[in-house]
Backbone as ProteinMPNN parsed JSONL, in Angstrom:
{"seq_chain_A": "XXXXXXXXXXXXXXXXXXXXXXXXXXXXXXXXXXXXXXXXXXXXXXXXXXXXXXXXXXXXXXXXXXXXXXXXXXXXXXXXXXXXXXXXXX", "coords_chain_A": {"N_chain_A": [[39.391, 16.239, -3.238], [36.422, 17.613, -3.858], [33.439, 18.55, -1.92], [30.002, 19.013, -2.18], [27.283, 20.291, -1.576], [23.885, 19.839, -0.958], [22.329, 22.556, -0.509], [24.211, 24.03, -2.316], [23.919, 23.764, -4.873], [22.221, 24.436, -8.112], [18.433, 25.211, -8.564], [17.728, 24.326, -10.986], [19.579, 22.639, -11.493], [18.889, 20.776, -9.449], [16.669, 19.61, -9.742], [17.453, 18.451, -12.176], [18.988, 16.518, -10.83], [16.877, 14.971, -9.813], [15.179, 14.513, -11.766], [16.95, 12.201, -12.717], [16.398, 10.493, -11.314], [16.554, 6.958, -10.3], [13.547, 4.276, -11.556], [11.018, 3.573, -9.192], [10.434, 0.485, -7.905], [7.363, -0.165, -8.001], [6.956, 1.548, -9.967], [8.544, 0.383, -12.62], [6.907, -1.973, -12.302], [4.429, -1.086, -12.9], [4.818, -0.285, -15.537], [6.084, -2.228, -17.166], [3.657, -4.376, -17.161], [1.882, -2.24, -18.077], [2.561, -2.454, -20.651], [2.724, -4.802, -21.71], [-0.058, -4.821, -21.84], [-1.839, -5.861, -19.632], [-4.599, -5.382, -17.594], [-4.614, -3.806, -14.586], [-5.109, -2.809, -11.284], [-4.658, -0.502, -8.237], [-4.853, -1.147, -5.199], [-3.257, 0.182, -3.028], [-0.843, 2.247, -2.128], [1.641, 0.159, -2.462], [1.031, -2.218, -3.676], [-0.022, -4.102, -6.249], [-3.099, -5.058, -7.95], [-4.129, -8.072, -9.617], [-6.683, -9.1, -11.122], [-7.65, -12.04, -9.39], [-5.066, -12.249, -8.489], [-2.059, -10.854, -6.171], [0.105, -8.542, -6.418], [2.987, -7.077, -4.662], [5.463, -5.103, -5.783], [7.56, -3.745, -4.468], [9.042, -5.535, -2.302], [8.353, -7.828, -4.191], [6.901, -9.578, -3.644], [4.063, -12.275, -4.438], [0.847, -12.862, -4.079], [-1.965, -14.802, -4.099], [-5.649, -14.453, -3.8], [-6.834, -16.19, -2.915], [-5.273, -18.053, -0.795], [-3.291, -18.166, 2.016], [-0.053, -17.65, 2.438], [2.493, -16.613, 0.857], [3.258, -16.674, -2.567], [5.891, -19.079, -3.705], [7.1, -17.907, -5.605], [8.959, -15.022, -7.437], [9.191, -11.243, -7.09], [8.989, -10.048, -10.624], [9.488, -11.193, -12.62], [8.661, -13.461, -11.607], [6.065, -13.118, -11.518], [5.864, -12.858, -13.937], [5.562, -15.808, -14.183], [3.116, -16.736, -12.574], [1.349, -15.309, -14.039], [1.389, -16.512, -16.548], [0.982, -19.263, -15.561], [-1.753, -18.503, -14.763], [-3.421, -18.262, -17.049], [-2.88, -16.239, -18.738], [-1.895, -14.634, -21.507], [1.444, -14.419, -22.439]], "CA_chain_A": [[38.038, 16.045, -3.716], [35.438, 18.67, -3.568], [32.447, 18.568, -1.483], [29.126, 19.509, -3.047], [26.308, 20.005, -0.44], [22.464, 20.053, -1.688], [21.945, 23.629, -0.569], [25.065, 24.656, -3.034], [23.194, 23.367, -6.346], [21.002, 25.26, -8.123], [17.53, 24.802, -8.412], [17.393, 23.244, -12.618], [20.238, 21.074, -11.027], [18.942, 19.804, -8.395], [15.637, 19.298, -10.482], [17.91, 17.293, -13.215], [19.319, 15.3, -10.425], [15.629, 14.572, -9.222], [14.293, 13.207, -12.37], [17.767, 11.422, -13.132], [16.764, 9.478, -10.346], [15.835, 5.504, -11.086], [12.515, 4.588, -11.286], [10.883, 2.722, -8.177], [9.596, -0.753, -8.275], [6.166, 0.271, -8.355], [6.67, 2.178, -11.343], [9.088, -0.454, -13.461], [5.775, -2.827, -12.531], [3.222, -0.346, -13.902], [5.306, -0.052, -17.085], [5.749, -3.908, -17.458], [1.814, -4.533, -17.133], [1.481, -1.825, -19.429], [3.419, -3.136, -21.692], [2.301, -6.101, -21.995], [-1.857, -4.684, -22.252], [-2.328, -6.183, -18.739], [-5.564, -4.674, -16.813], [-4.603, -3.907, -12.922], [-5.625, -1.838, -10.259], [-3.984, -0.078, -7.175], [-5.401, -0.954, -3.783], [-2.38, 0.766, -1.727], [0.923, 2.742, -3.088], [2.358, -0.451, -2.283], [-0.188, -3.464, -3.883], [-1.143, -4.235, -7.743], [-4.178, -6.324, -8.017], [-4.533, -8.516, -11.618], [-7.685, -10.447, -10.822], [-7.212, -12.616, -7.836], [-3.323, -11.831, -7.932], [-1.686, -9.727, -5.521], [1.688, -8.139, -6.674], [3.717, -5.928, -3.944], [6.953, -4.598, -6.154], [9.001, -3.302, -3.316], [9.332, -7.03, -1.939], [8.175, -8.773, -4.729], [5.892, -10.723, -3.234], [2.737, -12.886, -5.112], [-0.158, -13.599, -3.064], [-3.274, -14.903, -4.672], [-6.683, -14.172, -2.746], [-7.268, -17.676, -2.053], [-3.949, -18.534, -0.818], [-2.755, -17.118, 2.776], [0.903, -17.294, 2.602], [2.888, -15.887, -0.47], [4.388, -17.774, -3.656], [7.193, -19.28, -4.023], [7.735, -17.211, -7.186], [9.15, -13.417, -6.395], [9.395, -10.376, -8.876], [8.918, -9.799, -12.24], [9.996, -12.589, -13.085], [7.632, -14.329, -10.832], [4.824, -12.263, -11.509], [5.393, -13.469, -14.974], [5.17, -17.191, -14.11], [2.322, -16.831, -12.12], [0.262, -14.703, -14.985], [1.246, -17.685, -17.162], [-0.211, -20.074, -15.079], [-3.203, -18.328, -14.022], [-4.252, -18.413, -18.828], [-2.693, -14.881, -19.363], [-0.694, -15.171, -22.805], [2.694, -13.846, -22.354]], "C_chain_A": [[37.14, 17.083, -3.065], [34.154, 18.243, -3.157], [31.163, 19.172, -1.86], [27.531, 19.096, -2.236], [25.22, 20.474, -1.223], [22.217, 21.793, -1.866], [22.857, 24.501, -1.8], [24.61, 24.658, -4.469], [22.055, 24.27, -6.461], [19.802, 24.91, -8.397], [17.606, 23.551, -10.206], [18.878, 22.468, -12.13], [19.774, 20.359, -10.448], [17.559, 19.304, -9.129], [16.107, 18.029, -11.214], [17.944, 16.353, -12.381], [18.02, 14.347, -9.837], [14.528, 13.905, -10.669], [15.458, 11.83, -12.98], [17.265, 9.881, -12.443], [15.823, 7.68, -10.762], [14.386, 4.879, -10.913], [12.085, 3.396, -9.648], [10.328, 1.531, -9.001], [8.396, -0.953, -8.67], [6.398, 0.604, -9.869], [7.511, 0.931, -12.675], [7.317, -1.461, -13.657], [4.789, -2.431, -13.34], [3.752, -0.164, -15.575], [5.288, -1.646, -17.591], [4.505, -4.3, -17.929], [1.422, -3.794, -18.213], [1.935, -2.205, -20.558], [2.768, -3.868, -22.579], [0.362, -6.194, -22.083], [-2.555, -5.589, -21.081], [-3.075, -5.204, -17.862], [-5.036, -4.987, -15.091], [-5.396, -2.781, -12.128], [-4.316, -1.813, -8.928], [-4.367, -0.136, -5.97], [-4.803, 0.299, -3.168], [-1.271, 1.48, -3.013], [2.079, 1.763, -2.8], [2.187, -1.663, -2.928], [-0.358, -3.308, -5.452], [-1.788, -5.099, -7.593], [-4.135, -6.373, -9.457], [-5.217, -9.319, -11.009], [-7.629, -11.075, -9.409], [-5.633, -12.645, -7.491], [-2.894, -11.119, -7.142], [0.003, -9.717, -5.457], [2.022, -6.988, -5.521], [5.353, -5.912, -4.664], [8.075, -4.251, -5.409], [9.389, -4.252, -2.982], [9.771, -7.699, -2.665], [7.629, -9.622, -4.772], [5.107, -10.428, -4.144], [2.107, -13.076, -3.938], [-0.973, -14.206, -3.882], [-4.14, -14.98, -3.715], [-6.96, -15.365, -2.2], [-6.105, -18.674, -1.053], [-3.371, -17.575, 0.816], [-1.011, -16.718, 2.824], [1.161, -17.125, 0.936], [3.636, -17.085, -1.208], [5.556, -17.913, -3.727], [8.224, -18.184, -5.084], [7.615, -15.502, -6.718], [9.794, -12.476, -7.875], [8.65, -10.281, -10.18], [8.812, -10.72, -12.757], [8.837, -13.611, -12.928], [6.423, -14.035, -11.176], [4.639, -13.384, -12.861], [4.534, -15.103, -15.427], [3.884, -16.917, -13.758], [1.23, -16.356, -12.973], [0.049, -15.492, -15.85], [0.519, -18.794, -16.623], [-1.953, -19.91, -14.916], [-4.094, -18.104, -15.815], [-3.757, -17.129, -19.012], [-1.494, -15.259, -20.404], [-0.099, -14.493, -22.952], [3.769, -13.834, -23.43]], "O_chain_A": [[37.168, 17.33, -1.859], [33.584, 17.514, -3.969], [31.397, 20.38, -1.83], [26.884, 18.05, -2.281], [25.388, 21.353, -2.068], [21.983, 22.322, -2.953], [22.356, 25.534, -2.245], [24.959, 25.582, -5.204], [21.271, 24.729, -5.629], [19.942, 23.708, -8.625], [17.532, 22.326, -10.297], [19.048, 21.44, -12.786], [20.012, 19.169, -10.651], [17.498, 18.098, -8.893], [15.588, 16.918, -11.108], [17.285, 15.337, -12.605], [18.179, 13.18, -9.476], [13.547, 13.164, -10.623], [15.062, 10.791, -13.509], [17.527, 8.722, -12.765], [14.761, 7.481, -11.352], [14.019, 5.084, -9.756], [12.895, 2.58, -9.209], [9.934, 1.475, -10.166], [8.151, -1.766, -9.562], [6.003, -0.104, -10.796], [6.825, 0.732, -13.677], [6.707, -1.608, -14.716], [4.301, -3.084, -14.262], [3.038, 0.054, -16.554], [4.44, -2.083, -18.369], [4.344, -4.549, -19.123], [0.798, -4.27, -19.161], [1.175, -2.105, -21.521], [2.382, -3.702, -23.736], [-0.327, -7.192, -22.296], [-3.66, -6.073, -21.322], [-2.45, -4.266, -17.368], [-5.068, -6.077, -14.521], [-6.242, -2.026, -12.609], [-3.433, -2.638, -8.695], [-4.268, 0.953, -5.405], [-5.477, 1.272, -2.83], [-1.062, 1.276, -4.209], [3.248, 2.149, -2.819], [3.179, -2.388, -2.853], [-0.886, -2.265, -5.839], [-1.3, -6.112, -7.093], [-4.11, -5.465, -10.288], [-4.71, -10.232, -10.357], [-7.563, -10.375, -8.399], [-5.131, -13.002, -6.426], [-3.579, -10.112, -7.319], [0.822, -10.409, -4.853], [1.29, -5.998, -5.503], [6.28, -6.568, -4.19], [9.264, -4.429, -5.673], [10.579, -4.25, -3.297], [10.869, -8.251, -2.587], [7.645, -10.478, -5.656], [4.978, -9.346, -4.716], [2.674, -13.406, -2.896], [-0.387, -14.073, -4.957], [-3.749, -15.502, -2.671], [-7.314, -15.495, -1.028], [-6.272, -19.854, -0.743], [-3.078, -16.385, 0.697], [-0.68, -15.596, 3.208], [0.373, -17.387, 0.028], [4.3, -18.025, -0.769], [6.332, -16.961, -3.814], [9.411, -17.883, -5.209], [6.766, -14.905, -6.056], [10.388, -12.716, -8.926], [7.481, -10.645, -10.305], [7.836, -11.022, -13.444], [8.275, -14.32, -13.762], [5.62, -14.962, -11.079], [3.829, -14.304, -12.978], [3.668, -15.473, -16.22], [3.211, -16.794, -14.782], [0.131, -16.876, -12.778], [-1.105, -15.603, -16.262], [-0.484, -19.235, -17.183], [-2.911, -20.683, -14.93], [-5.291, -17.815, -15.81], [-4.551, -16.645, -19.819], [-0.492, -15.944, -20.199], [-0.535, -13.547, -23.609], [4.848, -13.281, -23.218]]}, "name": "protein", "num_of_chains": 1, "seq": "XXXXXXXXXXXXXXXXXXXXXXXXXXXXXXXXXXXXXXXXXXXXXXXXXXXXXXXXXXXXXXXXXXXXXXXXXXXXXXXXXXXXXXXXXX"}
């Protein structure tokens, strides 16, 4: 088996292999939301705010502003529940 070190690739390779690459959590979330015609905002490069919601994608954690510890409900998934509960029509 042949060894294939970064510096050996050429630049429009190593480019391909750099947008091959999968998207982060952040970004799956921002596509979701968009998706779905949900208004957020970005506090941090780590944080979506929807209203009093607080989504972190890398985790997964819910918070809501009134609420100090985090929801039961985690992800995408979770997010979803929680947008359902809070009157958003999914």
């Amino acid at each position: 088996m042949n060894t294939i070190y970064l510096n050996d690739i050429s630049e429009s390779d190593h480019q391909r292999l750099n947008d091959a690459a999968p998207p982060s959590p952040m970004e799956i979330a921002r596509k979701w939301l968009n998706d779905h015609s949900i208004r957020f905002s970005e506090p941090s490069p780590y944080q979506i705010k929807i209203g009093s919601i607080n989504f972190y994608p890398g985790k997964g954690t819910i918070f809501l502003d009134s609420h100090p510890k985090s929801l039961p409900e985690k992800g995408l998934s979770g997010l979803r529940s929680v947008l359902v509960k809070e009157g958003y029509n999914l």
